[in-house]
N, C-alpha and C positions, 0 to 999 in steps of 0.2 A: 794407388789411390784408395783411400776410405771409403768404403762402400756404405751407403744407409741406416742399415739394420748396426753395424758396427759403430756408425757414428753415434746412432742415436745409445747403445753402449758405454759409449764413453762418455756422454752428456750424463746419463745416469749415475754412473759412477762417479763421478765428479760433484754431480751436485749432492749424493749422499755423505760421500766424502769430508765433503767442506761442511756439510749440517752438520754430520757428527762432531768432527772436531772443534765448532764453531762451540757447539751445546759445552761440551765437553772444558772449553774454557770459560765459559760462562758461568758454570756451575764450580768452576776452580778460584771462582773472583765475587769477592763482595763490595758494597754498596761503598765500604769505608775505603776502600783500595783505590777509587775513583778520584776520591778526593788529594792523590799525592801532588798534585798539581797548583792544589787551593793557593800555597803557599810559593809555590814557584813559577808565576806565572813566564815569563820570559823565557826558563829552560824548554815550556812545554810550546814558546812558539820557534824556538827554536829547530826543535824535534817534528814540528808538521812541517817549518822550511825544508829541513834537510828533507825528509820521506817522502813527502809530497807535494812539491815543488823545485827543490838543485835535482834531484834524479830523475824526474821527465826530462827535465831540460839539459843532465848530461846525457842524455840518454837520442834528445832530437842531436844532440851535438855532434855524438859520437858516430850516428847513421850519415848527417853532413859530412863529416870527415873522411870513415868510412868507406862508404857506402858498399853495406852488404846486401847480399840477394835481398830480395823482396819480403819474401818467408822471412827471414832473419827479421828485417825491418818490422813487419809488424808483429814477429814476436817478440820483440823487445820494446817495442809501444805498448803491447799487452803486457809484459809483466814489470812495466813499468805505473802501471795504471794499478799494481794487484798485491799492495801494501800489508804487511799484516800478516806474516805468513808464521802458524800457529805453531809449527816446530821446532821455532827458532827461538821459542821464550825456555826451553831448557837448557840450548848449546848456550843463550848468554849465562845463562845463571851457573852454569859450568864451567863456563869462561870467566869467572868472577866479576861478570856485572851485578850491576844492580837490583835486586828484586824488586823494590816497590818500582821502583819507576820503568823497570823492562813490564811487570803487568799493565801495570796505569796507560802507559804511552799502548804498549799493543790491543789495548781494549778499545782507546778511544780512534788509533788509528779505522781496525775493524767496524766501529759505529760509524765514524766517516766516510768511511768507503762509498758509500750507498750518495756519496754526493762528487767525493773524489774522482772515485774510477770512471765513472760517464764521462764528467768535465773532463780529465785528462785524454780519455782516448778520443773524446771528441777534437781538443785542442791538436794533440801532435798528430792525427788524420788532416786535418786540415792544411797545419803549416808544413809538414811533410808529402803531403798529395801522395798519399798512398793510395789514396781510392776504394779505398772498401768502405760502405756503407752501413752503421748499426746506429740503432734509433737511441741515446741517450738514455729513454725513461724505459727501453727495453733492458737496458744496461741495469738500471738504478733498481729496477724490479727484481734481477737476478740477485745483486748484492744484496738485497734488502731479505728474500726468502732463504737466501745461503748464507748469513752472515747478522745481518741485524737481528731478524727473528730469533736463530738459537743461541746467540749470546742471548739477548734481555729475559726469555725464556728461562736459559739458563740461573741467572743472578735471580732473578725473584723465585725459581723452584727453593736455590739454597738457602735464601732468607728464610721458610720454610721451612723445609725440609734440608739441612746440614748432614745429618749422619749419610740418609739415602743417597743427598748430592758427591759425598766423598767418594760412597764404595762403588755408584757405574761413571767417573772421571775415567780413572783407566781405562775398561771396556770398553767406553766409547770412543778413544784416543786408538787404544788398539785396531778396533773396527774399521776407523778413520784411513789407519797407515797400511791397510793391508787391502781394500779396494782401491787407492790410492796408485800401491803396489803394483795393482792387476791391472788398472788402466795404463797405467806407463807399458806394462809388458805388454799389451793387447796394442799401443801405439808402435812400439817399436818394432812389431809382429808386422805390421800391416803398413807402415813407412819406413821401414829400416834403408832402402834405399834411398829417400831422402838425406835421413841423417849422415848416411856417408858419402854423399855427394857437397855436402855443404864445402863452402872453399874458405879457406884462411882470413881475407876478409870477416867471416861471419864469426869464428875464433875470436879475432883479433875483436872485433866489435863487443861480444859478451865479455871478454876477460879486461876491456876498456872502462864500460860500464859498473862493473862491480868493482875495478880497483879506485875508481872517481867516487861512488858510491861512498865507500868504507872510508875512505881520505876523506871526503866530506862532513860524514856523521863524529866522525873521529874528533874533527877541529870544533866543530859547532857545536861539542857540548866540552863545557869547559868546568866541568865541576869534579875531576880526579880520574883515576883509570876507571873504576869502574863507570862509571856515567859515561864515558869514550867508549866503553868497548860495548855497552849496551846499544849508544845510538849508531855506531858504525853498523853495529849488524842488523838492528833493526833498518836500516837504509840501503842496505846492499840487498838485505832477503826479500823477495818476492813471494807471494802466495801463491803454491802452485797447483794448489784446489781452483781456486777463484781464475785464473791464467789459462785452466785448462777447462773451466764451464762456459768461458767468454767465447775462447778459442772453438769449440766445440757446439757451442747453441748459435752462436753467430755464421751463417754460412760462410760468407764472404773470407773468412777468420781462418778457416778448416785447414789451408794449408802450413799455418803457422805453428799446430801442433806437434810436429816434431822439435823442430828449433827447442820448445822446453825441456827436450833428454839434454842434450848435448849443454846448455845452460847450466842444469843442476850439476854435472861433471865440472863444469869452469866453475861453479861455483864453488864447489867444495874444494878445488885445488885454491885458488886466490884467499879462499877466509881461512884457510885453516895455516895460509904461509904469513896473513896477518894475525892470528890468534897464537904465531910462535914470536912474532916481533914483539907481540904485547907481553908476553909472560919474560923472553927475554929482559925486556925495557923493566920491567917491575922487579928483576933481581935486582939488574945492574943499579938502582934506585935505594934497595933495601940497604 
């Protein structure tokens, strides 16, 4: 078990975490990047469908079917609720998605949040009766000082100040990824028997969820590979700053925090055996 002092550790760490990196893409995005959408409206409703509305809901689906331990269940309500996950706007653009629209869509997802994430963990709490209790507007508060604050912060320093905003993006990306780092090792320190108690059910459930996920964003954007492989992965990735501040300031939540190690391992096996289908598919094309 988590002990206090530890907990209240990883709460810290998490929430500077997600500042940083939140800052850190703010300051990577201008005013004009925003507007990729002006012109396409129906892709970008597409893209809140798929992110933030088919994945809670394969997600209540999967736990009905399912049903894995508890733990499992409401860490996959939690990082189903926790969109927008800041390190996934490089593997797309390395994957050959799309740039403006992997920015655009992950910025506005990130400003949403602060309305998304509460509604959602409110909803599938409910029609799941998992039973743990967190107050909405204590939700909407976290996302808003981890997540809205240092993007807008961000975007209006670089309207500004451009050169300064270039040269600490890295720095504070790096900062991001290596307390980040230390809280995943500092969890798996102190619940590692958790994590290997989890039973195949709970497996089966994460590896369920991200491949419904990636199948979803995949179909629902229908403007070439690249637009596919952007909103697959923006719909499969979970933000695991924000997943792990929820999990961590929320009492009730505390025991949910392992389940996010063994996630990000399911995760990285399933995108990356979809990220060889897709390079596959774009030969065999050529």
């Amino acid at each position: 078990m988590i002990s206090g002092l530890i907990l209240q550790i990883i709460q810290t760490g998490a929430i500077i975490s997600t500042f940083a990196i939140m800052l850190s893409l703010g300051l990577d995005t201008s005013f004009k990047e925003l507007t990729f959408f002006k012109e396409r409206p129906w892709l970008f409703f597409r893209s809140l469908l798929s992110v933030v509305v088919i994945v809670p809901i394969i997600v209540m689906l999967v736990i009905f079917l399912v049903d894995p331990e508890r733990a499992t269940a409401i860490g996959l309500v939690i990082l189903a609720a926790s969109p927008a996950a800041p390190r996934v706007l490089s593997r797309i653009i390395k994957s050959g998605g799309k740039h403006e629209y992997a920015i655009s869509l992950h910025l506005l997802l990130a400003l949403l949040a602060i309305v998304t994430t509460p509604v959602t963990l409110t909803i599938l709490n409910t029609i799941l009766d998992l039973g743990f209790m967190v107050s909405p507007l204590a939700v909407a508060d976290q996302v808003g000082l981890s997540i809205l604050v240092p993007v807008i912060i961000g975007i209006i320093f670089r309207s500004f100040f451009p050169d300064a905003a270039r040269r600490i993006i890295r720095p504070l990306a790096a900062l991001s990824q290596i307390i980040l780092f230390m809280v995943i090792i500092i969890i798996m320190s102190f619940s590692y028997d958790l994590i290997f108690k989890m039973d195949i059910r709970s497996y089966a459930a994460m590896a369920m969820m991200i491949i419904a996920a990636l199948a979803t964003g995949h179909l629902l954007a229908t403007g070439g590979p690249e637009e596919r492989t952007t909103l697959a992965l923006e719909s499969a990735t979970r933000n695991p700053g924000l997943a792990l501040l929820i999990a961590s300031v929320n009492a009730p939540l505390e025991r949910a925090l392992p389940v996010l190690i063994p996630y990000l391992v399911v995760f990285i096996i399933v995108t990356s055996a979809y990220l060889k289908y897709c390079t596959k598919s774009k030969k065999e094309h050529m």
